[in-house]
N, C-alpha and C positions, 0 to 999 in steps of 0.2 A: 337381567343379569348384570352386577356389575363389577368393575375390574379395580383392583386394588394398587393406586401407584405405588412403585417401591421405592424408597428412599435414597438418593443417591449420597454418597459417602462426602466430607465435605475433605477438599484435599487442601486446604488452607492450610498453614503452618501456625502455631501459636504458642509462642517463646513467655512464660512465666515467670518469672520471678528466677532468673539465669544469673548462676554465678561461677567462676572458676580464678582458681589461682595455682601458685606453687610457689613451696618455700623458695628459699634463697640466703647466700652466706650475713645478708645483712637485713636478714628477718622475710614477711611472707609480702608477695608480691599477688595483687589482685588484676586481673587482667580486665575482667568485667564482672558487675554487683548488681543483683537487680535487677537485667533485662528482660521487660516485657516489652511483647510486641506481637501483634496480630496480623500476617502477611499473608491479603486473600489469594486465593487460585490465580496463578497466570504473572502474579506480579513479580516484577523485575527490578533487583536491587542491588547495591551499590554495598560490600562491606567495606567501610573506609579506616583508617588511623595509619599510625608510623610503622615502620619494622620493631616488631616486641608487642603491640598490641592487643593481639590475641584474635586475630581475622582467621588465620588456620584453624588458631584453635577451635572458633565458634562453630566454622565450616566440619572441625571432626565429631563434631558434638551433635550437630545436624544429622551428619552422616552416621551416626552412632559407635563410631570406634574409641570415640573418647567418653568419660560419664561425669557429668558437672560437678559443683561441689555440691549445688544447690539448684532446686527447681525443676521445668520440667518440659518439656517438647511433646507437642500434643499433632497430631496430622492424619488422617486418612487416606493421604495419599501416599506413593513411591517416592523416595528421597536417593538421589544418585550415590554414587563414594565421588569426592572431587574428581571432574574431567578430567583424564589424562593421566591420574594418580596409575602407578603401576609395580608400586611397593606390595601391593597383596597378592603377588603372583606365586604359586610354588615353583618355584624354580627349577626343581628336577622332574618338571612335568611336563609338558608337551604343549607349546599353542594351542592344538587340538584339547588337550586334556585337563585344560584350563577352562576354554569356553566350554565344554561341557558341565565342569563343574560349578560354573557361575549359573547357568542356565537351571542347574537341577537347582540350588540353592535360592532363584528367583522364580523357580514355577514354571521356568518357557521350555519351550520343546528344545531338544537338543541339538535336532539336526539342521534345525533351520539355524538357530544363535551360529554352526559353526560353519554353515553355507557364508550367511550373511556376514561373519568376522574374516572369513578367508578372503573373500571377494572384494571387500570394504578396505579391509586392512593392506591391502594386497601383498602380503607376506607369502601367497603360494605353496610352494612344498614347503618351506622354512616353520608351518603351523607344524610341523611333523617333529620339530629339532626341541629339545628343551628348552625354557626359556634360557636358561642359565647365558647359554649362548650367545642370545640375542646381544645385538648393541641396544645403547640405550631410547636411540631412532625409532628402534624395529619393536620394544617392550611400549614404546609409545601410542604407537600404531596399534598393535594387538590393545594397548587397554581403554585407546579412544573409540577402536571399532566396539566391545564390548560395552561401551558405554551406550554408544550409538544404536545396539545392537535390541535394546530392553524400551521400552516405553514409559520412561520414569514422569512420575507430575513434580518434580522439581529439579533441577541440576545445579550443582555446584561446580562453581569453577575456581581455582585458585590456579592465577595467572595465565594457563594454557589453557589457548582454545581450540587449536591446531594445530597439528606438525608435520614434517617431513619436509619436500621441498613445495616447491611455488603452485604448479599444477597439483598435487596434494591439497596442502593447503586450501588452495579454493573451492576442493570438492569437501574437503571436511568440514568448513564451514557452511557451503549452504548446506548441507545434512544437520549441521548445528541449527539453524535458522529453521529447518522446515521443523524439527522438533520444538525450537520455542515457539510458534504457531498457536503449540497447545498447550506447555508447559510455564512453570514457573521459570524464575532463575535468582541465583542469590551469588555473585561472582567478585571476587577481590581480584584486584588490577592495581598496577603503577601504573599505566598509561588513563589519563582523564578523557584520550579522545578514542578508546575502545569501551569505557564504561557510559559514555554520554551514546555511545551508538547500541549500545546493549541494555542498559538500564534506568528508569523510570526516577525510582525512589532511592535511597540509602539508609544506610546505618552506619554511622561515625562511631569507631570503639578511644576512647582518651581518657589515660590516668585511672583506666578502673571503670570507667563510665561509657554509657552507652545514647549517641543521641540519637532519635527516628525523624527522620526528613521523608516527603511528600515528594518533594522535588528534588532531582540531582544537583539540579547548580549550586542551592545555598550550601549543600553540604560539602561540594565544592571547594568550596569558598573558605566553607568555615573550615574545613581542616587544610586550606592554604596557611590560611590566619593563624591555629595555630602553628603550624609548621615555621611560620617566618618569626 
């Protein structure tokens, strides 16, 4: 008798021939042209350039709320919406009735997402208020618990990786940490000494271009170098 192994999915990421731009009063501006790049499972990377670059932008492109102008994002695996992001909330909906509907929309049971977001987040009865209400603290919490909440094979961060206060903070981060264990990460930072602690490799985006680094430091470096 014998047994047939089944293929497992490759959750790699593979950027194609990536292009995006937008007009502007003094003709079209190209953020990045071109970008290929093969990023295996698990790896940890660095989007680097200036403010205007288009580091968000790549990150919404990943996340699929944005659509390039050109090329293509190929992956098998789960791709997060940036960490912390909490612009996609309905607003006249309920903590409660948000994680629900993220849950049905990613496939996970419902009652556990909003055990695990209520407990997580520690928002308590406040899961019950519309978002509407929330401070911008508390939309924080509810969107990084729900992040938290799924078992994504890549997460994007753009700048936050934590919030609330100090005892917060350090439990949202090892929860951060026990997830990249197994996951990817692909995370844009202004601080050099949060992305040398989080990430392996980069991608420098300048004047439309895109460089792929092995190593954090030279890319470091190099978008010191241009910077100065």
């Amino acid at each position: 008798m014998s047994c047939l192994a089944v293929a497992q999915p490759d959750v790699g990421i593979e950027i194609s021939d990536l292009s995006k731009g937008f007009p502007t009063p003094v003709g079209w501006k190209s953020l990045f042209s071109g970008l290929t790049v093969a990023l295996p499972a698990g790896a940890r990377i660095a989007l680097l350039g200036a403010n205007g670059a288009g580091k968000s932008t790549l990150l919404a492109i990943l996340a699929g709320t944005i659509r390039p102008d050109r090329g293509q994002v190929r992956t098998g695996g789960r791709i997060s919406w940036p960490l912390g992001f909490s612009g996609g909330f309905a607003s006249d909906l309920t903590g409660l009735q948000n994680a629900r509907f993220v849950a049905r929309i990613h496939g996970a049971d419902t009652d556990s997402m909003v055990d695990f977001v209520t407990e997580f987040s520690e928002l308590g009865s406040d899961m019950r208020l519309p978002v509407r209400a929330y401070s911008a603290g508390m939309r924080a919490r509810l969107a990084f618990g729900l992040s938290m909440a799924l078992d994504f094979d890549w997460y994007l961060v753009d700048e936050i990786i934590a919030v609330g206060d100090q005892r917060f903070r350090a439990r949202a981060e090892a929860m951060f940490r026990e997830r990249l264990a197994r996951s990817g990460l692909i995370m844009v930072s202004h601080a050099p000494a949060i992305l040398r602690q989080y990430c392996h490799g980069a991608i420098l985006l300048h004047r439309g271009r895109a460089e792929v680094f092995d190593d954090i430091e030279p890319a470091l470096a190099r978008q010191s170098a241009l910077a100065g």
